[in-house]
ROSE-285152 format. One line per 2 residues: number of its first residue (from 1); their letters; for each residue x, y negated, z negated of N, C-alpha, C. Coordinates in Angstrom, 1 decimal. Atoms other than C-alpha are relative to their C-alpha. Layout:
NUM> A> X:Y:Z:X:Y:Z:X:Y:Z; ...
This chain:
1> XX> 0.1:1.4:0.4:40.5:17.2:-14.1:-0.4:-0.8:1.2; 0.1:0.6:-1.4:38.9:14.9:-11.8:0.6:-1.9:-0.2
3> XX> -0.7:1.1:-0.1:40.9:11.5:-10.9:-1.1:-0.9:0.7; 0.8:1.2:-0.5:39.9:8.0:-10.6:1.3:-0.7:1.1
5> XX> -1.1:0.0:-0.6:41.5:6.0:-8.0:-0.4:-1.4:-0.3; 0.5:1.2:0.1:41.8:2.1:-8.3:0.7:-0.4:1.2
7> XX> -0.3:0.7:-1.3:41.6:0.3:-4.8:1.5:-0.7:-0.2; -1.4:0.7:0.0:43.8:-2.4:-5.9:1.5:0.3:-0.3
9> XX> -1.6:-0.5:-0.4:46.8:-0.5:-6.7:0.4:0.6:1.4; -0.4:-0.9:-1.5:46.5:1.5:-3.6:-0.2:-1.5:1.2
11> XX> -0.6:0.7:-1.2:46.7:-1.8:-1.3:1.1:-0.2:-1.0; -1.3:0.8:-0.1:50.0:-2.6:-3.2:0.7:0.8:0.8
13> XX> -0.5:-1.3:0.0:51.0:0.8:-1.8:0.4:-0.6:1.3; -0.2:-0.2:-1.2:50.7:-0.4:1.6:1.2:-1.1:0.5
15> XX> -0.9:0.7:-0.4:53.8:-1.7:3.1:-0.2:-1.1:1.2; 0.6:1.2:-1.3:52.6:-3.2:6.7:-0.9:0.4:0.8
17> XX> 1.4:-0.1:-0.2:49.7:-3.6:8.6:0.0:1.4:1.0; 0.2:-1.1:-0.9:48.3:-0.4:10.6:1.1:1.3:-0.5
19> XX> -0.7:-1.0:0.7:50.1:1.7:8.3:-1.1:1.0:-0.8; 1.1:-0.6:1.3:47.0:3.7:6.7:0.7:1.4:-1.4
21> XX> 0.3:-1.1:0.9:47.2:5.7:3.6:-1.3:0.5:-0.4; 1.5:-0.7:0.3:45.1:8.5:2.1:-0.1:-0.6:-1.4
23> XX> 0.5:0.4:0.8:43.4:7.4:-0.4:-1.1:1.4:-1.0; 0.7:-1.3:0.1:41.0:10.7:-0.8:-0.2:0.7:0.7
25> XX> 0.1:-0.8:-0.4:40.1:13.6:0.2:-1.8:0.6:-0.8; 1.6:-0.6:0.3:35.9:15.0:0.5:0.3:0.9:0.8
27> XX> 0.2:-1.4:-1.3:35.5:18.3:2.1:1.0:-0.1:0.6; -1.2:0.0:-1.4:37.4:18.3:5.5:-0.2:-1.5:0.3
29> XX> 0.1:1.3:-0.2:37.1:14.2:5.2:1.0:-0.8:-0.6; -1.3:0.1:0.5:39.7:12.1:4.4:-0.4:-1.8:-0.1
31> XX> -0.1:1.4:0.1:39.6:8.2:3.1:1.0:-0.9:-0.3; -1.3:0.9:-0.8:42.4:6.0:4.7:-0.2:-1.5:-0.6
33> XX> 0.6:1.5:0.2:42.8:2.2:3.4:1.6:0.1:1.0; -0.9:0.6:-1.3:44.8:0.2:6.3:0.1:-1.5:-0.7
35> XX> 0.1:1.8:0.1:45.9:-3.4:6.1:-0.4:-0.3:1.4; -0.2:0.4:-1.6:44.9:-4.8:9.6:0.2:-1.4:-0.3
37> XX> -0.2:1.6:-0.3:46.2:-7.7:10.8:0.7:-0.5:1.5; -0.5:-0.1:-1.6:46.3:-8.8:14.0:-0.8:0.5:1.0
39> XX> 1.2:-0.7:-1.0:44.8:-6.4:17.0:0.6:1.1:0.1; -0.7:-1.4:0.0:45.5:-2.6:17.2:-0.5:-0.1:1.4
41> XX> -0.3:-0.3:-1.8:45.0:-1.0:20.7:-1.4:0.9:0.4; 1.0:-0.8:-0.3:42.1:0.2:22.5:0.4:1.2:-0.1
43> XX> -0.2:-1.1:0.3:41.3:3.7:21.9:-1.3:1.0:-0.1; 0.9:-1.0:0.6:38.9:6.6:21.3:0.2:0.7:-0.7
45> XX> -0.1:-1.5:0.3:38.2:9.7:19.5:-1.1:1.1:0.5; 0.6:-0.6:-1.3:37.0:12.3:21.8:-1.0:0.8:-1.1
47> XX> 0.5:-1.3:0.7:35.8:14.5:19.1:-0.8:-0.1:-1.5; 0.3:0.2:1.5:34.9:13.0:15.6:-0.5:-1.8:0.1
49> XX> 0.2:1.5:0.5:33.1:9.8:14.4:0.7:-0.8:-0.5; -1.1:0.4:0.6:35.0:7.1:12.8:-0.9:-1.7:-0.9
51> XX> 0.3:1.0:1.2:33.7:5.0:9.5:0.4:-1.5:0.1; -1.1:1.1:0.3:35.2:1.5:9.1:-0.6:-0.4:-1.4
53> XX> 0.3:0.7:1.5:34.4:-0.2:5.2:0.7:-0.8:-0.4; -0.8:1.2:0.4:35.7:-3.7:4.9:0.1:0.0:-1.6
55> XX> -0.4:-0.3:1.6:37.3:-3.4:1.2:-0.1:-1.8:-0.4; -0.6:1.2:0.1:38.7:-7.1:1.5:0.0:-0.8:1.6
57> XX> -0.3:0.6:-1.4:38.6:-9.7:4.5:-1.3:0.3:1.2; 0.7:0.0:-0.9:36.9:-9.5:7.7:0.4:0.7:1.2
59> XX> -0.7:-0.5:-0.8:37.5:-7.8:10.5:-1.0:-0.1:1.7; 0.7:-0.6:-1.5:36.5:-7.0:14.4:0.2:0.5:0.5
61> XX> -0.5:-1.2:-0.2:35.7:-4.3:16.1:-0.2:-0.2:1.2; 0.8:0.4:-1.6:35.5:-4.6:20.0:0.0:1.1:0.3
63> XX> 0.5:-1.2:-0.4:33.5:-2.4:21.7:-0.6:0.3:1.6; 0.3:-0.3:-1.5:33.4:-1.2:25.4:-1.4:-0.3:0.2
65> XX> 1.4:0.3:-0.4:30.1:-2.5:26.9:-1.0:-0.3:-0.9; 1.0:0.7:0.4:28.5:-4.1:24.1:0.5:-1.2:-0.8
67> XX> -0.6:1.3:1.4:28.9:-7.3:21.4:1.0:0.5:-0.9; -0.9:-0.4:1.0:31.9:-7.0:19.0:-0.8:-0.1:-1.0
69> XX> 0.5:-0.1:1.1:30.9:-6.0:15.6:0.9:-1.0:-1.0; -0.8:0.4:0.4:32.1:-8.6:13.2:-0.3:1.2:-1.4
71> XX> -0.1:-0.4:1.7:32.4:-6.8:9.6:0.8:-1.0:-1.1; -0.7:0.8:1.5:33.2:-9.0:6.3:-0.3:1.5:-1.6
73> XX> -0.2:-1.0:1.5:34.0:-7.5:2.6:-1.3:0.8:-0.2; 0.8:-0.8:0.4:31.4:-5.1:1.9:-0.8:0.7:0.6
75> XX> 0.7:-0.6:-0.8:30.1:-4.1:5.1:0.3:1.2:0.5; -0.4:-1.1:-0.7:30.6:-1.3:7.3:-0.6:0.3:1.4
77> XX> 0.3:0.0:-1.0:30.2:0.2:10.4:0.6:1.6:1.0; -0.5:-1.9:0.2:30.1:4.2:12.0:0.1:-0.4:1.9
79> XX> -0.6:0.0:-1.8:32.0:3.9:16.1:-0.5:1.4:0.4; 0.7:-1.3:-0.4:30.4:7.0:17.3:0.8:0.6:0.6
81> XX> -1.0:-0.5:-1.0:32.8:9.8:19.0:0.0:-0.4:1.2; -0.1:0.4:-1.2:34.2:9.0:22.2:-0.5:-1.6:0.9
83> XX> -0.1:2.3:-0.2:33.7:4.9:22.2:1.2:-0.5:0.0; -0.9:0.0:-0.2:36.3:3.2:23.4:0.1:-1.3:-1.1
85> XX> 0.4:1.2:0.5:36.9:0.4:20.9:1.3:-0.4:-0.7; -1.2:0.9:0.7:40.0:-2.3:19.3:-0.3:-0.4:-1.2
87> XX> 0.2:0.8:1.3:39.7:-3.3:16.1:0.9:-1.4:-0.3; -1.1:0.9:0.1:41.2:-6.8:14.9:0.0:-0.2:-1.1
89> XX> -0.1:1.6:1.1:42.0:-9.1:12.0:-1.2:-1.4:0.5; 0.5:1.1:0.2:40.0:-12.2:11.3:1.3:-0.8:-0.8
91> XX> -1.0:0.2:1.1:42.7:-12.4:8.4:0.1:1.4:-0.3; -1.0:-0.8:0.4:45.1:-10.4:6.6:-1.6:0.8:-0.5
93> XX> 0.7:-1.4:0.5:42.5:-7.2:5.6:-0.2:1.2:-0.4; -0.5:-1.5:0.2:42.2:-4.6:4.2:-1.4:1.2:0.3
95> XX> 1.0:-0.9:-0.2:40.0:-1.9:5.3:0.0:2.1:-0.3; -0.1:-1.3:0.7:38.9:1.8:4.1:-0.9:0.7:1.2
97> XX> 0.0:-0.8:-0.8:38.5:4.4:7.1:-0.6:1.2:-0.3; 0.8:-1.5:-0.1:36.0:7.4:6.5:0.4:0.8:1.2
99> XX> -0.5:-0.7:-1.6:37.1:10.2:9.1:0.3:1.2:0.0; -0.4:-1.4:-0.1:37.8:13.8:9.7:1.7:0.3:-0.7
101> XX> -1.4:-0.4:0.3:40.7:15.1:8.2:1.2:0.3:1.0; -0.5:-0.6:-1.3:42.1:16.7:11.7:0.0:-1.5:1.0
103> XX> 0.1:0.7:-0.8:41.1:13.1:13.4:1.6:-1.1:-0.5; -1.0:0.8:0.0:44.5:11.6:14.8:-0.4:-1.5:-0.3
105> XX> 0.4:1.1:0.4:44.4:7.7:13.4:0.5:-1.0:1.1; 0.2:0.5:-1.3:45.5:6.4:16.7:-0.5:0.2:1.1
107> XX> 1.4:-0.7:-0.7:42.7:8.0:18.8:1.0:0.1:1.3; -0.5:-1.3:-0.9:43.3:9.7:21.9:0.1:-0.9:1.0
């Protein structure tokens, strides 16, 4: 049987921000919706790429040695392994995380 999933129930799911849930599962890929709000914490991932897909809101992504990426609802944007980079809030957001199944979600 294959399942449908509806976004909007899955943000009521989320309790507080930088809490991600799975949302799906592709191959060895895994799709995370996060609430951000606020600023998470510089970080990498030494080994795997890392998606972002603004669902709702806006977001920013700062990025060691070049312009911050702003993203709004419907954009996206692929951090390349081993980039050191902060993500923030603009406002309360919700965003959907493409990513390795094996990749820790507070990078290394």
């Amino acid at each position: 049987m294959i399942l449908t999933t509806n976004l909007r129930d899955k943000m009521k799911e989320i309790d507080k921000p930088w809490s991600p849930i799975e949302v799906a599962r592709v191959n060895d890929q895994v799709v995370r919706m996060s609430l951000v709000d606020g600023e998470y914490h510089w970080h990498r991932h030494t080994g795997e790429d890392e998606l972002f897909y603004v669902y709702e809101g806006s977001i920013v992504i700062q990025v060691i040695g070049q312009a911050d990426i702003t993203l709004r609802g419907g954009e996206m944007a692929v951090i390349p392994k081993g980039v050191e980079h902060c993500p923030k809030s603009l406002e309360p957001s919700y965003v959907l995380v493409f990513e390795p199944l094996v990749l820790k979600s507070e990078g290394d």
